[in-house]
C-alpha positions in Angstrom: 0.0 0.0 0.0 1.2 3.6 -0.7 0.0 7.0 0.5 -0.9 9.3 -2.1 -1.6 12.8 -1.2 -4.3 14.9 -2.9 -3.6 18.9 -2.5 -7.3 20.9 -1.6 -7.5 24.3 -2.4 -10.0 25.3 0.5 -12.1 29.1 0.2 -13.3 29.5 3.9 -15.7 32.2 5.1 -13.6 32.5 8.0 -15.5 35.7 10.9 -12.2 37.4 11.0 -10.1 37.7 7.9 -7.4 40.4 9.0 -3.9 38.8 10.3 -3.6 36.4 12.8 -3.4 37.9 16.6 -0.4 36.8 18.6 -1.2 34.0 21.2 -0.1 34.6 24.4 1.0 31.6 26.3 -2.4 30.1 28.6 -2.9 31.6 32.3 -1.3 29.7 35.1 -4.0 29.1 37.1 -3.7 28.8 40.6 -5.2 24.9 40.9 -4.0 21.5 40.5 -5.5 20.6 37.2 -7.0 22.6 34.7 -8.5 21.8 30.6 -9.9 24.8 28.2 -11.7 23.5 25.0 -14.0 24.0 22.1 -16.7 22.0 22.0 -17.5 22.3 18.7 -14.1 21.1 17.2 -13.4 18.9 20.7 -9.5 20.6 20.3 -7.9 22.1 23.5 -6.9 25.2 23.5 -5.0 25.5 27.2 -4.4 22.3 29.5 -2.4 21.3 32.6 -2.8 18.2 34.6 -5.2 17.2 31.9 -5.3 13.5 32.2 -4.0 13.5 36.1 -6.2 11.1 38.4 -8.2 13.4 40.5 -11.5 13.3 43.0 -14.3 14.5 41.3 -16.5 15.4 44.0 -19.6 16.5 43.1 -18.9 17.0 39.5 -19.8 13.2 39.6 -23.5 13.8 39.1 -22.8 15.2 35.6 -22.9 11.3 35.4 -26.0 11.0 37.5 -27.9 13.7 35.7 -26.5 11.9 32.2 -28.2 8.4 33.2 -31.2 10.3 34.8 -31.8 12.5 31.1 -30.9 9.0 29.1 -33.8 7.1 31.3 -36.5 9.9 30.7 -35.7 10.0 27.3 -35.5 6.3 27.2 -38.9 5.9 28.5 -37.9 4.3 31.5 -38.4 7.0 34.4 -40.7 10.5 33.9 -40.6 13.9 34.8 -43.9 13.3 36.5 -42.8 9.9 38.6 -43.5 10.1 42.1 -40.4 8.4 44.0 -40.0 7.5 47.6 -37.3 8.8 49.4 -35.1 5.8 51.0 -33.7 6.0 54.5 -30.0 5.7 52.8 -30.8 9.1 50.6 -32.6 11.0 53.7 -29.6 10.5 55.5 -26.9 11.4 53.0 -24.0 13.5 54.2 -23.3 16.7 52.5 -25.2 18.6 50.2 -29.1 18.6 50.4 -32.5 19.4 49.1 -33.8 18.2 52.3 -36.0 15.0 51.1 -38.7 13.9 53.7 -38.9 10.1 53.9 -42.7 11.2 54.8 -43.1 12.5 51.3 -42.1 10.7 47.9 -41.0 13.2 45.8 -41.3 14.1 41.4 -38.8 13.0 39.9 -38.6 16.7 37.5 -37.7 18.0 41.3 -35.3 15.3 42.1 -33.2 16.6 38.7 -33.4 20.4 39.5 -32.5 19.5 43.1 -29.0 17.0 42.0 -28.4 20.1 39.6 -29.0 23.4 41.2 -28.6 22.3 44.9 -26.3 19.7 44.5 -28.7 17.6 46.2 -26.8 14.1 47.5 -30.5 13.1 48.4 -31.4 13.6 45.6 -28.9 11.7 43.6 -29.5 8.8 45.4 -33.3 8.2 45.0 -32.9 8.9 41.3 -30.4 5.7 41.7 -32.3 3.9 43.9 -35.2 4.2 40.9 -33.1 3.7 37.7 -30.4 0.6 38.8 -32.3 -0.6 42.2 -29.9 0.2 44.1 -26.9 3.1 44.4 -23.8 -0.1 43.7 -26.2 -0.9 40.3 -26.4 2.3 39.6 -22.7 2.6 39.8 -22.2 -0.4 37.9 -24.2 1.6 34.9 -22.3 5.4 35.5 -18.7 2.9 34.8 -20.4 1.2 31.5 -21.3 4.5 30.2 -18.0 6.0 30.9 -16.2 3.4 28.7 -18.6 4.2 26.1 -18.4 7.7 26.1 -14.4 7.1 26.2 -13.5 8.4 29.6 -10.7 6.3 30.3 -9.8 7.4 33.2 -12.7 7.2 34.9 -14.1 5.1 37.8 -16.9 5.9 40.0 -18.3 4.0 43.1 -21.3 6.4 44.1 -24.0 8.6 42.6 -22.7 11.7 44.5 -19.3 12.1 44.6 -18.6 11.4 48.5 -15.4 10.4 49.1 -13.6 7.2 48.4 -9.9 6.5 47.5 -11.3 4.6 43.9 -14.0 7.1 42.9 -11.5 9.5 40.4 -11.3 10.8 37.0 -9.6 13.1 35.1 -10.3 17.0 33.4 -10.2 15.4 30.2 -13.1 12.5 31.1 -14.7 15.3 32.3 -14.7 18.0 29.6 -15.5 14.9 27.1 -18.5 14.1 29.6 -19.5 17.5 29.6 -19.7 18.2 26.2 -22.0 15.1 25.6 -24.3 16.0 27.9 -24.7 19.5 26.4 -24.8 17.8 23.0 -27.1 14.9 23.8 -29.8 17.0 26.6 -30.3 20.3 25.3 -33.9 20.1 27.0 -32.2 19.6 30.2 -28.8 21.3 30.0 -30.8 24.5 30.6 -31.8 23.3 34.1 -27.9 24.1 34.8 -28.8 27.6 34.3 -31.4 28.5 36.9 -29.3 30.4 39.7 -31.8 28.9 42.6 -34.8 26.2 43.2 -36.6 26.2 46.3 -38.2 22.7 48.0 -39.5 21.6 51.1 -39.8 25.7 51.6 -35.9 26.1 51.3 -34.2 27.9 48.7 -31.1 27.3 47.6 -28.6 29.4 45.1 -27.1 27.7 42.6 -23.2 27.5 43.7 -21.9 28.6 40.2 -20.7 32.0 40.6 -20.3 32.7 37.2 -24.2 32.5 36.4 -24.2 35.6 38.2 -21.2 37.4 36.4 -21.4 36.5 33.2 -24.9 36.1 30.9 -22.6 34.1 28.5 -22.4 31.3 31.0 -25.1 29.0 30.8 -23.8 25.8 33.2 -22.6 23.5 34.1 -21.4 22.4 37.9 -19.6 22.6 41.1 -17.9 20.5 43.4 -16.1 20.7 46.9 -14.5 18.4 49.2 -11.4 19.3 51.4 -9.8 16.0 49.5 -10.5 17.7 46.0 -10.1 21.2 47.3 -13.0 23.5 45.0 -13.8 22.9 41.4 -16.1 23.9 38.5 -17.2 22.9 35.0 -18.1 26.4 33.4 -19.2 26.8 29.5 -20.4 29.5 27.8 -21.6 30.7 24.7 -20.8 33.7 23.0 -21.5 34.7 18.9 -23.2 31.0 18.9 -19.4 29.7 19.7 -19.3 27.7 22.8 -16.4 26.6 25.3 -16.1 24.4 28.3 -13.7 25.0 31.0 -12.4 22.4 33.8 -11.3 23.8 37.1 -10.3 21.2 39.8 -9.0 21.9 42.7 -8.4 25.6 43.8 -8.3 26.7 47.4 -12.0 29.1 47.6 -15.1 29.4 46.0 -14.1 32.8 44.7 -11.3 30.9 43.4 -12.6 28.5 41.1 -14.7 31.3 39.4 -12.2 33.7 38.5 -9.5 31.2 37.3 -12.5 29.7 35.0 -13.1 33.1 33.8 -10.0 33.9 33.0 -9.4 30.7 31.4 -12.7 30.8 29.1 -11.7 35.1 27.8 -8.6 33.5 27.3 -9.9 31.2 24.4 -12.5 33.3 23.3 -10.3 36.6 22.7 -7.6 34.6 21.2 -9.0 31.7 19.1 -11.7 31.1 16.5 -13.6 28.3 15.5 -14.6 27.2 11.5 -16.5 24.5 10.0 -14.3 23.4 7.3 -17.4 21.1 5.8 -20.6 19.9 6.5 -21.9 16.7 7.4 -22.0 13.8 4.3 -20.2 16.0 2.0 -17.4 14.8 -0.1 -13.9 16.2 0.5 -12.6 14.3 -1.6 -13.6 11.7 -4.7 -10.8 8.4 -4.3 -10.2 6.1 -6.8 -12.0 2.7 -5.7 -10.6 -0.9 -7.4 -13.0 -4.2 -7.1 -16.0 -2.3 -6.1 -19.5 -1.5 -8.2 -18.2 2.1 -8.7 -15.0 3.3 -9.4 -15.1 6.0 -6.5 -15.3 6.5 -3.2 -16.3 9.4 -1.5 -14.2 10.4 1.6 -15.6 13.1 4.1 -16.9 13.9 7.6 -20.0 11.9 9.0 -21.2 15.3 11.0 -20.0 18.4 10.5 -16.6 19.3 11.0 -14.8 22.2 13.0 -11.7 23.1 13.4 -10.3 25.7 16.5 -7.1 28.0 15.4 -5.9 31.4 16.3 -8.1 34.5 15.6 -7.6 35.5 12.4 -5.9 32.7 10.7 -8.8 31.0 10.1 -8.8 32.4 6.0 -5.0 30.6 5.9 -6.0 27.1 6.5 -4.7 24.2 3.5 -5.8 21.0 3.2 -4.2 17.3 2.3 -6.1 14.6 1.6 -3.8 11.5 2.3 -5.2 8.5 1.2 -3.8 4.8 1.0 -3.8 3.2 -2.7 -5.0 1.0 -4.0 -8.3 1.5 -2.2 -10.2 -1.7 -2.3 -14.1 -2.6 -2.3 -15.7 -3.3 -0.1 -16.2 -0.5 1.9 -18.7 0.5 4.2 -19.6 3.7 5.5 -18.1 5.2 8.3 -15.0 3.0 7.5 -11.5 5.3 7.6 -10.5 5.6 4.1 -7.7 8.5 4.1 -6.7 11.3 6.2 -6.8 15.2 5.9 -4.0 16.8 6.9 -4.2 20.7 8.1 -1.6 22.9 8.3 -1.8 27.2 8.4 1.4 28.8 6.6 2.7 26.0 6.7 2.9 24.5 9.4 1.5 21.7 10.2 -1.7 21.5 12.4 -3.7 18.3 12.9 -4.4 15.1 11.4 -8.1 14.2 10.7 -9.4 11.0 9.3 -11.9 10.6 6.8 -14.4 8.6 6.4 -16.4 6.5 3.5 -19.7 8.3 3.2 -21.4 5.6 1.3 -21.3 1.8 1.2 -19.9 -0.1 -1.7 -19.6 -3.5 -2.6 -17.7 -5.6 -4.7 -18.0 -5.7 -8.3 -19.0 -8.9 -10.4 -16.3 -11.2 -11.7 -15.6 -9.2 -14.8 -14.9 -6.0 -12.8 -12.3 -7.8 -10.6 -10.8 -9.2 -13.4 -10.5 -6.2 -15.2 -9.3 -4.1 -12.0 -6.5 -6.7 -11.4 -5.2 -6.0 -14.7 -5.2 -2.2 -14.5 -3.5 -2.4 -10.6 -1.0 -5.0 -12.2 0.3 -1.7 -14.3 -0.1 0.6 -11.1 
């Protein structure tokens, strides 16, 4: 097999078209770990400790609230359910919505309660229903976590609460994140209400930046003296949206600002394009033994790419693909890579995909295709 590169000429309507800004190196934040990126092009723009084994605290019931959206979706539990409270969830430690074991409780409360007031209770009745019990439901927050590719990932409880094997890592989160946003959009806006009262107690939502900044929609805080304070911010500003990881800073206060400042980092010194949509060609490859004599190569979804401001205008394209390309070939399948470099300089590697299935040819197209690679 041999790679044989195909040079694109690409015309992007890139937003800003004047010359690149300089990019400043990342803040240092004062915390242990820390991950900035885009979640439209997955790419991270500023990271430190990014794959470092950490406590999650209560970050963990991104993972609740994930299962929880997924089984109302599903069918399985409704917004409407009425769910007793356990004597294991009215006496969780920490934070509370302050369940009454005298009084079963909706299940659309139970999810504003995990998300706005961080509600341990709560987390663990919404177990309780979904898996049986809170080591089932476990058992289903570590299967999903392999599937969503969050490697290094292992949870033991529904809240967060301490325990020496319940970690992760700013990466597992940010990935976690972003398919929560992607997959609940319905119920990604419950991270946005700043207080929900019940049982006649209100409680503030604890992410300061919902108060500071109208571009910050979500997502969660968490806080034990182990894992010192953290937050998962995003925001979304000119329809562009970033996620920031924060783990472990010494205050409240703390874990704001340094989220902040990382998320004006990336949005005053990057940009974001989408090279090409979803199930368009990027490129037309020459196919051998199949019932066409092409293949078309592309992106399944829509593809972004994250680069400095202004340099978005400067972006080439290789299409390297590996010859000769054989049938069959099914969609979805990696068939060549795009190579992107600005100046340049090279950037990233992408692969592409098939965006059609193809199958072998009859007997007198193979023949006649082994003749013509005989001469390639």
């Amino acid at each position: 097999m041999k790679a044989v590169a195909f040079l694109l000429s690409l015309v992007l309507l890139a937003p800003h078209a004047g010359a690149a800004l300089p990019v400043p190196p990342a803040p240092q934040l004062d915390a242990r770990a820390w991950l900035l990126i885009d979640t439209a092009s997955g790419l991270p723009l500023a990271e430190k400790n990014a794959d470092a084994s950490i406590e999650p605290a209560s970050l963990t019931k991104l993972m609740t609230a994930y299962l929880t959206f997924s089984a109302v979706k599903e069918g399985r539990l409704k917004l409407d359910q009425i769910l007793p409270v356990s004597e294991k969830a009215w006496k969780a430690e920490g934070s509370r919505m302050f369940l009454d074991p005298r009084k079963p409780a909706k299940v659309d409360d139970l999810i504003k309660g995990m998300i706005v007031q961080s509600g341990n209770d709560a987390c663990i009745v919404l177990a309780e229903a979904i898996a049986g019990s809170e080591e089932g439901f476990a058992a289903m927050m570590n299967a999903m976590a392999k599937r969503l590719g969050m490697t290094g990932t292992h949870y033991v409880n529904s809240t967060g609460l301490p325990d020496p094997t319940h970690v992760t890592t700013a990466r597992d989160l940010a990935r976690l994140s972003t398919a929560l946003i992607r997959s609940f959009p319905e119920f990604y806006k419950i991270y946005a209400m700043k207080d929900f009262r019940y049982n006649g107690i209100t409680q503030p939502n604890r992410n300061r930046l919902l108060f500071i900044d109208p571009s910050v929609d979500g997502v969660k805080t968490g806080h034990t003296d182990s894992a010192g304070y953290c937050l998962i911010a995003s925001a979304k500003r000119d329809q562009r949206r970033l996620l920031s990881v924060v783990l472990g800073t010494n205050s409240d206060r703390a874990r704001a600002m340094e989220s902040q400042n990382l998320l004006n980092y990336g949005f005053q010194f990057f940009e974001t394009v989408r090279l090409y949509p979803g199930n368009q060609a990027v490129s037309t490859l020459r196919l051998y033994k199949g019932d066409t004599s092409e293949a078309k190569a592309g992106f399944l979804s829509d593809f972004y790419v994250t680069v400095p401001r202004g340099s978005g205008n400067r972006i080439q394209a290789q299409v390297i693909s590996q010859q000769p390309l054989l049938a069959p070939l099914r969609r979805g399948q990696r068939i060549a890579t795009l190579r992107l470099s600005i100046d340049g300089k090279h950037l990233a590697d992408y692969p592409l995909a098939a965006l059609e299935n193809v199958a072998v040819a009859g007997l007198i197209g193979r023949t006649w295709d082994n003749m013509l690679l005989m001469f390639e």
